[in-house]
N, C-alpha and C positions, 0 to 999 in steps of 0.2 A: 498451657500454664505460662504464666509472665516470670515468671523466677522460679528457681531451682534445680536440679540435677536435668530433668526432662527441658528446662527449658535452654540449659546447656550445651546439654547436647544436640536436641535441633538445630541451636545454631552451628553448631561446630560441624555437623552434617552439611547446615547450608555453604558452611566455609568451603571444606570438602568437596561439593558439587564445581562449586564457581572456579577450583584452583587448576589447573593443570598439570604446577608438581605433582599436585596429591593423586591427582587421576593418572599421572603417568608412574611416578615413585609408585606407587601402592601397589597399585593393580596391574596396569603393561608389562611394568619393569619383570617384576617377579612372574607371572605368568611365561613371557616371552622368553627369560633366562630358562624358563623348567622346560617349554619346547626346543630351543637352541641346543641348551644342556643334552637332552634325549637324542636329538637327531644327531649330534656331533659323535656320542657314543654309544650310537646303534647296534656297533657290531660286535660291542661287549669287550672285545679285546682287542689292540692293532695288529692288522694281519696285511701281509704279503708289504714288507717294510723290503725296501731296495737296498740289496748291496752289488760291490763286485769281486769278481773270482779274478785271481791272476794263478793260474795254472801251468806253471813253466813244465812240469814235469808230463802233465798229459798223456798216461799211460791207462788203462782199462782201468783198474784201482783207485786212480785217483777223479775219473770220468765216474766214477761208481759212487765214490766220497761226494761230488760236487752233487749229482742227480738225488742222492739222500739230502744232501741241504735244500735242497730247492724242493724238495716234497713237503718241507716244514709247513705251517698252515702259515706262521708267522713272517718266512723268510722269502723274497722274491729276489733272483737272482739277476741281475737285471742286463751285470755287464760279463761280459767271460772273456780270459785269453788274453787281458788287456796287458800293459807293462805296469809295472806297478806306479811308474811316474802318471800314468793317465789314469789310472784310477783313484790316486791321491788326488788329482784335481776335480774330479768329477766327487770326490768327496767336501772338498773346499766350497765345493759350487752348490753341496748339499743335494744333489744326484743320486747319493747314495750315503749310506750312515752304515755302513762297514766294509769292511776289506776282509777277503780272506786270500791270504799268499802260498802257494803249494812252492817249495822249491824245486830244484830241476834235481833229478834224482831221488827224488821223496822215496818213491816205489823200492827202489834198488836198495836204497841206504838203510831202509826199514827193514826189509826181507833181513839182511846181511848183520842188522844189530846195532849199525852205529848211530841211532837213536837220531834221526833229522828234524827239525824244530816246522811243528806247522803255524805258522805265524799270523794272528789276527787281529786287526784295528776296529775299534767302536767308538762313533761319536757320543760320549756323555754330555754333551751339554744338549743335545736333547733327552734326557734323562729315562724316559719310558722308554722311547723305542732304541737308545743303546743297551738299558738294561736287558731287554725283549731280546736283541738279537746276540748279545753277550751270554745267552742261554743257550740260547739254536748252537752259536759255535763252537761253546765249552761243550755241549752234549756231542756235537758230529765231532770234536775232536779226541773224544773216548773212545767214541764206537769207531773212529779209523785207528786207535793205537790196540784197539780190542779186535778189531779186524786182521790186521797187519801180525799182531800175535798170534789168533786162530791161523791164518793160513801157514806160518813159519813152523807153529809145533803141527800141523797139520803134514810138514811138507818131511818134517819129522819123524813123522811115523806115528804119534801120539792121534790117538782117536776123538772125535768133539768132545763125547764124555768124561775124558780124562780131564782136555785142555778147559772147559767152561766154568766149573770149581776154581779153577786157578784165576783165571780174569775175571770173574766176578765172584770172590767168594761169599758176598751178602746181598740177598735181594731184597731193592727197596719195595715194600710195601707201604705208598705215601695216603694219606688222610686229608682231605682240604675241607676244616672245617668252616661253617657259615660263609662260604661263597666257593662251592666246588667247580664253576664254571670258571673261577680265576676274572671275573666280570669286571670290567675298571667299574662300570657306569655305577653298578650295585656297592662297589666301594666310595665314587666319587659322587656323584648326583644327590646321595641319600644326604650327604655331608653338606655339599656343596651349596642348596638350595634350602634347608634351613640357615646357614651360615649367611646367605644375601636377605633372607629375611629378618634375621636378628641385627645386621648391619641398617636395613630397613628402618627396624622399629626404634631403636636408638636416634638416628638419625631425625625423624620424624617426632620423636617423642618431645625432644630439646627443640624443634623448629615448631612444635604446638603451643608451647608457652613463648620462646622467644618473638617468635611472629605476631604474637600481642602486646609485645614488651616494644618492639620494634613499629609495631603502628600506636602507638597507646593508647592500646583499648584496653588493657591489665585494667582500668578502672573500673571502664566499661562490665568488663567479663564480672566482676566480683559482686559488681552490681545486680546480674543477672544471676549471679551464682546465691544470691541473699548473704552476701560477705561472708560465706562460708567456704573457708577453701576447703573442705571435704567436698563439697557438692562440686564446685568446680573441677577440682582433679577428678572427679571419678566422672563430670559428664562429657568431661572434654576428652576422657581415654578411653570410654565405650565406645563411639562410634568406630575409634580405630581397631579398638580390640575385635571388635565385627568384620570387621574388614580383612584383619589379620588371619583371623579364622578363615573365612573363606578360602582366603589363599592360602591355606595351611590345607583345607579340605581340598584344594584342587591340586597342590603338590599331594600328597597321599594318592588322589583316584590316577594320578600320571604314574607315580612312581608301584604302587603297590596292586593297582589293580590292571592301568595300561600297559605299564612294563613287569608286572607280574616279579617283582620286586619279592625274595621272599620275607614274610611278616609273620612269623611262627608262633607269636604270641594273639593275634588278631586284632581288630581294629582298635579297640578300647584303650590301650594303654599306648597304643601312637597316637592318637588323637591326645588324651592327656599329656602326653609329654610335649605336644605340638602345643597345648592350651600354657602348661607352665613355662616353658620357654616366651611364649610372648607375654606372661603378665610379670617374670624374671628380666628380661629384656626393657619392659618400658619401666618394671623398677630401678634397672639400673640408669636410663634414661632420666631419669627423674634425680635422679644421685648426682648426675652429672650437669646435670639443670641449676641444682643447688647449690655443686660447690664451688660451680665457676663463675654462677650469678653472670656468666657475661655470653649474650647467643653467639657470635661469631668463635671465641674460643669451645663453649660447649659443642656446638656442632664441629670442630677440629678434632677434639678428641673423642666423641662420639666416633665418627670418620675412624682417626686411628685405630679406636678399640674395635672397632666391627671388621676392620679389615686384619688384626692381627690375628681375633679369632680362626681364621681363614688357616692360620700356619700354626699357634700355640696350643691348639686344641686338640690335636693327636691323631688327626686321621691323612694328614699326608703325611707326617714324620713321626715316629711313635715318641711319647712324653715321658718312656720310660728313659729313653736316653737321653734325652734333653740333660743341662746344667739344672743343678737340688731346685735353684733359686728357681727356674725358669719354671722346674714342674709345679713348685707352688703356686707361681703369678698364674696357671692355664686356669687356676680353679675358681678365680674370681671373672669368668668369662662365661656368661651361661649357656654359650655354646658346647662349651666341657661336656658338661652335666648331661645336655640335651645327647653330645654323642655317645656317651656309655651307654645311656638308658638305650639309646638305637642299638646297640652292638647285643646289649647284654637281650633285648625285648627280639626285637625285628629277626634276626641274626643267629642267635643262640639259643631264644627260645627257654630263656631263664626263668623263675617265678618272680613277679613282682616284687617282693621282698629283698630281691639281690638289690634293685638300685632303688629302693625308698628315700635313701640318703639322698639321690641326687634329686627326685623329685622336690622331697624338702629344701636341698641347696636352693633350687630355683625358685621355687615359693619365697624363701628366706631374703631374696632379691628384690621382691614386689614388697612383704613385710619391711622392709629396709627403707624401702620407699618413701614408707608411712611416715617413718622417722623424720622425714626433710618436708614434710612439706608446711609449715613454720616459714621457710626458707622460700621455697617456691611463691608463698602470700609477699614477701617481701621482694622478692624478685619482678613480680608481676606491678609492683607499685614502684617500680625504678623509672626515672628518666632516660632513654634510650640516648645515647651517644653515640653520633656520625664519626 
């Protein structure tokens, strides 16, 4: 066909072919990050994270204390014995991302009551694995003050079954629901690699039209399109939306079937929520095409909004706490939408009807779409400025 949607679109495929961005943006880029992604957090959670022991007091008890830290899956003990001045620099040097400091007396001072302080430093500003080993410590330093207790009413006369009631009088019974493995990857990856595709399509969407505005062929294309900007926007966003898809279908078989991801609602309603997100995605892409009429700013703030997604969207930091204002701005981000439907679908295992709404949000983004493109025909007919 010489004109019309199909003939649109062939060309924009042949575009596609010849580019390089498109062939590396598209398809490397996203593919390479879902393999990077996976190998990087293989092991589901960081384990045998380095620290050092300074041990002044070095009595069987507290030789007993350090051997239970070091049993931890998470915890690797790397340095013992040290002074504390040497093991603060070997923290500096990032050697190790905590301290633990027994004092000298520990043993004695405990037995006798006058309560000795066991004292532990953790590096936050790597955040995961200070938080990781800021668990390891506060738990071994329970079970030494619950230690130290048992053996003192033990030495008392008082029998385990008396003294156990008393040091722990509630046992926890904990629950981890939708990710009982504590799995970062099953937290992060699932997030992560639609988040780069939605930063993808945005980006791509604004450089589809701009890049005809910028060679001036917006005549060209309209001409092809039978001056119908319906035909044009929809032949020039199919091929990508193909495209998208795929790599939509090969993050799922990585995450869901290679890494055995759990998906407790089954494949149907992750692949639709994979398909609304990218037609949510290039509706916003299209939003931002129109209202900045200008390529170099649209693709800026394309850029921006695809990378705030990353943080405003609620799966590293939750949006309950967020500032009122901020949790409102997350939900004009279709990555929002896209991460409940995963929490509440993939995760939890909800009936479809829980997140309706957010499917509709995302739809509502493509529908929005519809709105500007008036804007987009006059965009496409602009004189490109150097």
């Amino acid at each position: 066909m010489q004109s019309g949607i199909l003939a649109v679109a062939v060309r924009e495929i042949k575009r596609i072919a010849v580019s390089k961005i498109c062939i590396w943006g598209i398809i490397v880029v996203p593919i390479l990050s879902a393999a990077i992604l996976i190998y990087m957090m293989s092991a589901g959670l960081p384990q045998k994270i380095p620290i050092a022991v300074v041990d002044q007091d070095n009595t069987s008890t507290t030789r007993a204390l350090v051997r239970q830290l070091d049993a931890f899956p998470k915890t690797d003990i790397k340095f013992k014995s040290l002074s504390f001045r040497e093991a603060r620099l070997r923290m500096e040097r990032f050697e190790v991302y905590a301290i633990l400091s027994i004092p000298k007396d520990f043993t004695r001072d405990a037995v006798s009551g006058q309560q000795p302080k066991l004292v532990y430093y953790t590096n936050n500003a790597f955040f995961a694995s200070g938080n990781l080993l800021f668990q390891d410590l506060k738990t071994i330093s329970v079970l030494a003050s619950a230690s130290v207790g048992l053996k003192t009413a033990l030495a008392k006369g008082f029998s385990e079954t008396q003294v156990m009631p008393v040091l722990q009088p509630i046992t926890i019974d904990s629950h981890v629901v939708g990710n009982p493995w504590v799995n970062y990857s099953i937290c992060l990856n699932t997030s992560l690699l639609p988040s780069i595709l939605q930063l993808i399509i945005l980006i791509f969407t604004v450089s589809a039209f701009g890049s005809e505005v910028k060679s001036r062929l917006g005549s060209e294309l309209m001409r092809i399109g039978n001056n119908n900007i319906v035909s044009v926007i929809i032949g020039k966003m199919l091929p990508y939306t193909i495209l998208y898809l795929l790599v939509s279908l090969v993050f799922m078989s990585v995450l869901f079937y290679y890494g055995d991801f759990p998906l407790k609602t089954g494949f149907f309603p992750m692949f639709l929520a994979y398909l609304c997100l990218i037609l949510g995605s290039q509706g916003l892409g299209l939003i931002l095409t129109a209202v900045f009429q200008n390529y170099r700013m649209g693709l800026s703030i394309a850029s921006l909004l695809g990378m705030l997604s990353f943080s405003i969207t609620g799966f590293s930091f939750p949006v309950e706490a967020m500032h009122s204002s901020l949790q409102a701005l997350s939900y004009i981000f279709p990555m929002r939408h896209f991460f409940l439907i995963y929490v509440n679908q993939a995760l939890d295992g909800f009936p479809i009807g829980y997140v309706a709404y957010h499917f509709v949000a995302l739809l509502g983004f493509a529908l929005l779409g519809l709105l500007v493109f008036p804007r987009i025909r006059s965009f496409l007919e602009f004189d490109y400025e150097e």
